[in-house]
C-alpha positions as CSV (number, residue, x, y, z in Angstrom):
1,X,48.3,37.7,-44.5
2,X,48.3,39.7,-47.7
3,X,50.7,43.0,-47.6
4,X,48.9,46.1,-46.3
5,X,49.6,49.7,-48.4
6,X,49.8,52.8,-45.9
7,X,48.1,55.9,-46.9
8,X,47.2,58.6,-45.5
9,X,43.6,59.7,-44.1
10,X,42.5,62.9,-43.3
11,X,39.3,63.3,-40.9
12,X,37.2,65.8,-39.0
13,X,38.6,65.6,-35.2
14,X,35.2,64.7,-33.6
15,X,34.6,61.9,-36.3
16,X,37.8,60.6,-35.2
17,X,37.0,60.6,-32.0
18,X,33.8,58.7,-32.6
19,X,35.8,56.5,-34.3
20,X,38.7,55.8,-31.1
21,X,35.2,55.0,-29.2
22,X,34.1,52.9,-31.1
23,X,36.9,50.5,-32.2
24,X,37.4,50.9,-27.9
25,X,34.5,49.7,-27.2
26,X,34.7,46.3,-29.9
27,X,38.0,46.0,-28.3
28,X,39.5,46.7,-31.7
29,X,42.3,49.3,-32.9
30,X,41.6,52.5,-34.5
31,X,43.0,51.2,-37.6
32,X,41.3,47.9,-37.2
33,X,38.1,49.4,-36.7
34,X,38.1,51.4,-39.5
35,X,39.2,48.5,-41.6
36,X,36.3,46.7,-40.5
37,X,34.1,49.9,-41.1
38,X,35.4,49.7,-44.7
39,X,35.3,46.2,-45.6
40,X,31.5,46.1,-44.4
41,X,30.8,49.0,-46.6
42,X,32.2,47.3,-49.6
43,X,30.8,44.0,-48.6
44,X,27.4,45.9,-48.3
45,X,27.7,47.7,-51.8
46,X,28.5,44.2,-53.3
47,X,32.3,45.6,-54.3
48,X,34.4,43.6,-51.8
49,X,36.7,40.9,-53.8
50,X,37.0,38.5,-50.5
51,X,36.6,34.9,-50.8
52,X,33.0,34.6,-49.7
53,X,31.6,37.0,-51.9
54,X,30.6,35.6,-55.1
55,X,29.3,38.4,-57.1
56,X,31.2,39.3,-60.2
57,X,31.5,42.7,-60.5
């Protein structure tokens, strides 16, 4: 599993909420879920460097 880098994250209490109800409803952890959340985004935008995405950037 490649190393993870904390950071902080500042959000708006109700879109963290959203967020809790969310990743409770995918079974997931808040931080899971929002890791998920972000690595569609990039996936989506054509930025993500994962294996399966072949685009160069």
């Amino acid at each position: 599993m490649p190393k993870k880098k904390p950071f902080v994250l500042r959000l708006d209490p109700e879109m963290l909420k959203a967020i809790e109800k969310w990743a409770a409803d995918e079974f997931r952890s808040t931080n899971g879920q929002l890791e998920w959340i972000i690595n569609k985004a990039l996936k989506d935008a054509g930025r993500s460097k994962s294996k399966d995405n072949t685009q160069t950037q």
